[in-house]
N, C-alpha and C positions, 0 to 999 in steps of 0.2 A: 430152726424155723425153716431156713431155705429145705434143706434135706426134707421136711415132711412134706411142703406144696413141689415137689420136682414132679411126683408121679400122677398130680391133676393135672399142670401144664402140658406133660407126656401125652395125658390121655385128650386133652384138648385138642393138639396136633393132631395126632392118628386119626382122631374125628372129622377134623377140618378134610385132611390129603383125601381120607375115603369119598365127602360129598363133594370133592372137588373132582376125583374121578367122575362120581356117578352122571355130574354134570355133563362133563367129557363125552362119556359113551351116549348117554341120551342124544344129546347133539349131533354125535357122527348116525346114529340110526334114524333121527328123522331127515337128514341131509341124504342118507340113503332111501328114506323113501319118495324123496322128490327127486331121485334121480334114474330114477325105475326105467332101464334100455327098452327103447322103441323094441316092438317085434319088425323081424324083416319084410321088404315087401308085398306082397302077392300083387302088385301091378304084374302083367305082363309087359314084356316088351317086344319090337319089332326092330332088327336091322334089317336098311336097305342096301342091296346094292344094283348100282353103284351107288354114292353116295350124294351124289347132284346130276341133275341131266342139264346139258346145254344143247340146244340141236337149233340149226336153220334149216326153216321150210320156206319157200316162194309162196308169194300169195296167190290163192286158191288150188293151190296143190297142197297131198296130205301127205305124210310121214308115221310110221307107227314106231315107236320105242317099245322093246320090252323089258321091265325093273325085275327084279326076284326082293325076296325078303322070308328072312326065318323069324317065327315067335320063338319066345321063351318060354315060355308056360301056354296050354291048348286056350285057343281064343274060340268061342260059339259061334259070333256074330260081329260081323263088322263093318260097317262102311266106309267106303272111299270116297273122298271128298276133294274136289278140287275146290281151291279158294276162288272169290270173283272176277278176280283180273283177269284169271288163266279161262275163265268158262267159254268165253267167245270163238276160243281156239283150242282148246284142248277138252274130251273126253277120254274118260277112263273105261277098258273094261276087265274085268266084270265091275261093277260099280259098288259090289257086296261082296264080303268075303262070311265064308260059314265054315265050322268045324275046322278049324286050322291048329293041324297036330307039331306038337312040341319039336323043333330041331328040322321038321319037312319043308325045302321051300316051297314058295307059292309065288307065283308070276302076277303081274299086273302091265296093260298094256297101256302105252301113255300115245294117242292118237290124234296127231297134231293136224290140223284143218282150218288153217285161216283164210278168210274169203280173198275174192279176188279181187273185190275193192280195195282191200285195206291197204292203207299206205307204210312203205318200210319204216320197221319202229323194233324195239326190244322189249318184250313184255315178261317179267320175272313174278313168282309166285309161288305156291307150295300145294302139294297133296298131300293131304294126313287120312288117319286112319283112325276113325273113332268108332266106338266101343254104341253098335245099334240099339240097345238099352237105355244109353245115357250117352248123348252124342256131344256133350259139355268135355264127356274122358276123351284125352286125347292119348292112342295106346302106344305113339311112339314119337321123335322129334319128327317134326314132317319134312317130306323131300324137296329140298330145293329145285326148281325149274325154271330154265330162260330161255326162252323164244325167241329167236332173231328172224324177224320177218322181212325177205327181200324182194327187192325185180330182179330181171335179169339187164343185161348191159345189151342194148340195141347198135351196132358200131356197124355203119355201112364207108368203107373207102372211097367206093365212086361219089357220093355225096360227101364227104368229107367230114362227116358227123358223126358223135354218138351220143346215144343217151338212157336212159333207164325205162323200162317199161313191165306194166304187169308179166307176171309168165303166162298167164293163160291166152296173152294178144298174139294174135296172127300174124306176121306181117308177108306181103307177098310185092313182087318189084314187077317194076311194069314201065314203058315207056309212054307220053303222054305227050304229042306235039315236038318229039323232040329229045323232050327233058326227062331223066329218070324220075320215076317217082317212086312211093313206098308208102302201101296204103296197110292199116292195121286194122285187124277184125276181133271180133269176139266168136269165140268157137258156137257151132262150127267153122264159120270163115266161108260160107258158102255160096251166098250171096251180096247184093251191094248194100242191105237194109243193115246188113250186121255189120259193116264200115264203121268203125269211130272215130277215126282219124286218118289223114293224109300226111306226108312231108315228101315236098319236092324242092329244087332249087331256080333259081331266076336270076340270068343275065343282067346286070346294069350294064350299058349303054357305056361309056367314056362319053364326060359331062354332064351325065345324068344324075339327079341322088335316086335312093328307093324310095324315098318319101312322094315323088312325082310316078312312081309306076302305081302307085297303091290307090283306093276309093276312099276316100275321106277319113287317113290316118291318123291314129291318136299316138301318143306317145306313153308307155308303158314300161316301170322296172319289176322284172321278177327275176327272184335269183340272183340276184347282180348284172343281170346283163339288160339292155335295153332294148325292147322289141318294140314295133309298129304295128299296133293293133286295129285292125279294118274289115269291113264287110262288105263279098262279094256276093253280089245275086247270081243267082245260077239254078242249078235242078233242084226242084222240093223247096224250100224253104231258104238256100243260099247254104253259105257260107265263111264262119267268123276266122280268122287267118291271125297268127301271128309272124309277124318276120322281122329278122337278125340279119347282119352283112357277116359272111365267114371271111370274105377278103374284098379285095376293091371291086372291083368287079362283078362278085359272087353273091346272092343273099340264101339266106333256106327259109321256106316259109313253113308253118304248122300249121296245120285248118285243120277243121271239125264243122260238118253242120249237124253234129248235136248240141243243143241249147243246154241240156241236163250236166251234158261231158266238159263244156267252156265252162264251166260252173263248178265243175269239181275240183277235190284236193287233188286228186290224180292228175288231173290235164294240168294245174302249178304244178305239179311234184318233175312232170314228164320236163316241160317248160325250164325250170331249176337247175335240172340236171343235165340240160344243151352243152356238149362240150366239141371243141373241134382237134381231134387228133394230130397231131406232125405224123404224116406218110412217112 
């Protein structure tokens, strides 16, 4: 009995192994077709070099940088884009790029221009390059850029001071009754209307304070340091003064009779940065 049912159980096997292949392969061929390789590419791309710019310009002087960059594949159209932080002080040119053949570089100029208001600061940002068709493509990582915007160091010995001020200011030395003085203009510097500040120095007396040479002295901290803030009548309109004791004896005073300039960040920024040297 066993001997005649051997060759149905046989054949049940065989049956089984075969649909348990077929299972098998079914499964590896739709596993294969959801796993169908991307095709490569056809972004282009753009390297820059270098690969970041850092530069310090003085405020209201300009500075030209120039980048290179090779595409990868010919690009038709493109613009340069500086992001918003950078706009106030940097333009690009050409601000378009067209026909940019495969492997040729191409220059772009990075043209730094911060005013002459502007107070020393560091302003970081990126240029990219997108795709004038569809300005959402961006056709390569964008260029890093930081701006350090400075004054220059105003350090005179016979007054004993130094301190920071825009680059574009004039300053010119003069005696005045006596006392050095050092008046600062704005270009051209050619007349007295262009004036926007003074700094001279003033004798105390032994027994005197400065609070007694001055017109109705307020007490003022900027900067960390303590000034005596007062207003002198004089030509036009007068003028508002600030003054510091450099040593016993010695004070230096700041005036401006601009109303606009006593008022500005600039005139705190100048003020701040009062420092007195060791000879």
């Amino acid at each position: 009995m066993r001997l005649r049912h051997a060759p149905k159980n046989r054949a049940w096997l065989v049956r089984g192994l075969i649909g348990l292949a077929l299972v098998v392969a079914t499964a590896k061929v739709l596993h294969g077709v959801g796993q169908k390789s991307s095709p490569p590419s056809t972004q282009p791309k753009i390297a820059w070099t270098p690969l970041s710019v850092t530069e310090t310009v003085g405020a209201g002087l300009q500075k030209t940088v120039r980048v290179s960059f090779v595409a990868s594949q010919p690009i038709s159209s493109a613009t340069v884009r500086v992001v918003p932080e950078l706009v106030p002080v940097l333009r690009v040119d050409p601000p378009t790029l067209v026909n940019l053949a495969t492997g040729k570089p191409g220059y772009v100029d990075l043209i730094f221009s911060p005013a002459a208001t502007l107070l020393p600061e560091t302003i970081n940002g990126t240029i990219q390059i997108r795709d004038s068709g569809n300005p959402d493509n961006v056709l390569v990582k964008p260029l890093p850029v930081t701006l350090n915007i400075v004054w220059r160091v105003y350090h005179n010995t016979q007054l004993g001071v130094a301190f920071t001020v825009p680059p574009t200011f004039i300053s010119s030395e003069l005696m005045d009754l006596g006392h050095e003085q050092v008046v600062f203009s704005v270009p051209p510097g050619t007349s007295e209307s262009q004036v926007v500040m003074a700094v001279h120095t003033l004798v105390v007396p032994s027994g005197l304070s400065l609070r007694l040479l001055l017109s109705h002295p307020e007490a003022v901290s900027i900067g960390g340091r303590e000034y005596l803030k007062s207003f002198e009548p004089g030509l036009g309109d007068g003028a508002w003064s600030y003054a510091t004791m450099v040593s016993q004896d010695k004070a230096i005073i700041i005036s401006t009779r601009r109303s606009s300039f006593l008022s500005s960040p600039a005139f705190t920024q100048i003020l701040s940065s009062l420092t007195f040297p060791t000879p």
